[in-house]
C-alpha positions as CSV (number, residue, x, y, z in Angstrom):
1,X,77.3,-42.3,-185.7
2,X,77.2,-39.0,-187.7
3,X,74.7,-38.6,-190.4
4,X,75.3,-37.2,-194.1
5,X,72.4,-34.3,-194.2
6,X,71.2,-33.7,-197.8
7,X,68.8,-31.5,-199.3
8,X,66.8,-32.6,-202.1
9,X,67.5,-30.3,-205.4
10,X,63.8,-28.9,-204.6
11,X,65.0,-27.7,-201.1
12,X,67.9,-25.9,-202.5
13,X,65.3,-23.6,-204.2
14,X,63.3,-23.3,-200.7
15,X,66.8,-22.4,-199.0
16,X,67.5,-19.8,-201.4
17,X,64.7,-17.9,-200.7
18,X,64.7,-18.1,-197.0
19,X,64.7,-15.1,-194.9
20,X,68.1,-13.5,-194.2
21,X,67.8,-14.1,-190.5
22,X,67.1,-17.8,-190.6
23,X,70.5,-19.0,-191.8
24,X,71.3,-19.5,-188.2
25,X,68.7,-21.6,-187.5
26,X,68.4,-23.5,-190.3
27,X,72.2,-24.6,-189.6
28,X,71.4,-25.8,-186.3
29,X,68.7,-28.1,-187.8
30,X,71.1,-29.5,-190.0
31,X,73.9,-30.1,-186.9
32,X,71.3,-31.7,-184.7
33,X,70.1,-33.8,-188.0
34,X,73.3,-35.3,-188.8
35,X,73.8,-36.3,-184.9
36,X,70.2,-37.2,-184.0
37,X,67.7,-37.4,-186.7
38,X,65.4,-39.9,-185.0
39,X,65.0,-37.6,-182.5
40,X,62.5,-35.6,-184.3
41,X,58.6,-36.5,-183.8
42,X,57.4,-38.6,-187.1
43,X,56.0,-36.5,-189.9
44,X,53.0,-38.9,-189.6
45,X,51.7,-39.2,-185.9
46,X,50.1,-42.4,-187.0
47,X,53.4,-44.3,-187.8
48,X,55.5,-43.8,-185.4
49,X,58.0,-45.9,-186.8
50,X,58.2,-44.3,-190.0
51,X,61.9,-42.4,-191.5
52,X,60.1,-39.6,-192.5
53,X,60.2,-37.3,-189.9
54,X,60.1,-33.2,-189.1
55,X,62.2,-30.9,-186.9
56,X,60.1,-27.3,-186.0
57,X,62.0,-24.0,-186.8
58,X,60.8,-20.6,-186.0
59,X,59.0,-22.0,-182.5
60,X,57.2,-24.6,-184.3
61,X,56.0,-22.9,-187.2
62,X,58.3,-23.6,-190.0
63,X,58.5,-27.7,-190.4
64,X,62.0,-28.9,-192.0
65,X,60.7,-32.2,-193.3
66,X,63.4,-35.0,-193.4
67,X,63.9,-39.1,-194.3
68,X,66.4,-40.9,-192.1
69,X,68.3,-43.5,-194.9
70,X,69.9,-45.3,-191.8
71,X,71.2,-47.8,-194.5
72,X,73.1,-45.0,-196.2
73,X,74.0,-42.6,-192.8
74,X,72.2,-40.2,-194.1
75,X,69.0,-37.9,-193.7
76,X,67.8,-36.2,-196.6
77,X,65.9,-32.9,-196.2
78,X,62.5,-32.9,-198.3
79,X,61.1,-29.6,-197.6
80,X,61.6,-26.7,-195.4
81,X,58.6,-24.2,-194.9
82,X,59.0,-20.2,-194.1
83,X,55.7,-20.1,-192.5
84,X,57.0,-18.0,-189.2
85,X,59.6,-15.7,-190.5
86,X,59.3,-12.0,-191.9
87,X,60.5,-11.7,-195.1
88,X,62.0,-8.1,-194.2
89,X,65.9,-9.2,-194.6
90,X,66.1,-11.0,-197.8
91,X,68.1,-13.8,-198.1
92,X,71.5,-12.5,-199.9
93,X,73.7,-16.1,-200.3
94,X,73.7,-17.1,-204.0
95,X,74.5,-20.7,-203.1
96,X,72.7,-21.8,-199.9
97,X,74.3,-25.0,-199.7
98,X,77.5,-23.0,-199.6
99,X,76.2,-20.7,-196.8
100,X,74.9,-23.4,-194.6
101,X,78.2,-25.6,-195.1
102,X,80.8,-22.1,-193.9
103,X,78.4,-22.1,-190.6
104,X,79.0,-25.6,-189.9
105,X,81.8,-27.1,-187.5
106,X,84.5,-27.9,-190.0
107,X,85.1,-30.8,-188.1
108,X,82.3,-32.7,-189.8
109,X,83.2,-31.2,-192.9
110,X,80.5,-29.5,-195.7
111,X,77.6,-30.5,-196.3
112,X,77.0,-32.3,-199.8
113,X,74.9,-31.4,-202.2
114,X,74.7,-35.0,-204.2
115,X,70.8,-36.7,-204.3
């Protein structure tokens, strides 16, 4: 089953600000979200169990914080972090969701911006 990937209107915001390098990255996240987001370790160790759950970027360092709505088919990104990445090359996309949707496989189709 493929997964809808969402970010929440706040994440937008984070996205647009993300280092120009990280783009690449970021769209793997979301491709490996909408195949397997219950592969990801819980964002709570303690509940195990729990939908909320974070996939590392940047080695570990930068935490994209997601909930898996498996009654929707669909993981919503809450947060992404840009703890690990240089801020040299500034991120130049006016509309993120655009940028991560043209380096996605077409296949799926974009990625939607609804909440």
């Amino acid at each position: 089953m493929a997964y809808r990937v969402e970010p929440d209107p706040r994440v937008l915001s984070q996205i647009k600000t993300r280092p120009g390098d990280a783009l690449p990255e970021l769209a793997a996240v979301y491709d490996f979200l909408d195949l397997a987001p219950w592969a990801d370790p819980p964002y709570h160790a303690a509940r195990p169990k729990s939908p909320m759950r974070v996939q590392p970027l940047a080695g570990g360092r930068d935490p994209v914080v997601h909930l898996v709505l498996d009654d929707q088919d669909r993981v919503e990104v809450l947060t992404v972090t840009w703890l690990g990445w240089t801020h040299s090359a500034a991120a130049t996309s006016t509309s993120p969701t655009h940028s991560l949707s043209a380096s996605r496989d077409r296949s799926r189709g974009p990625a939607s911006t609804s909440a």
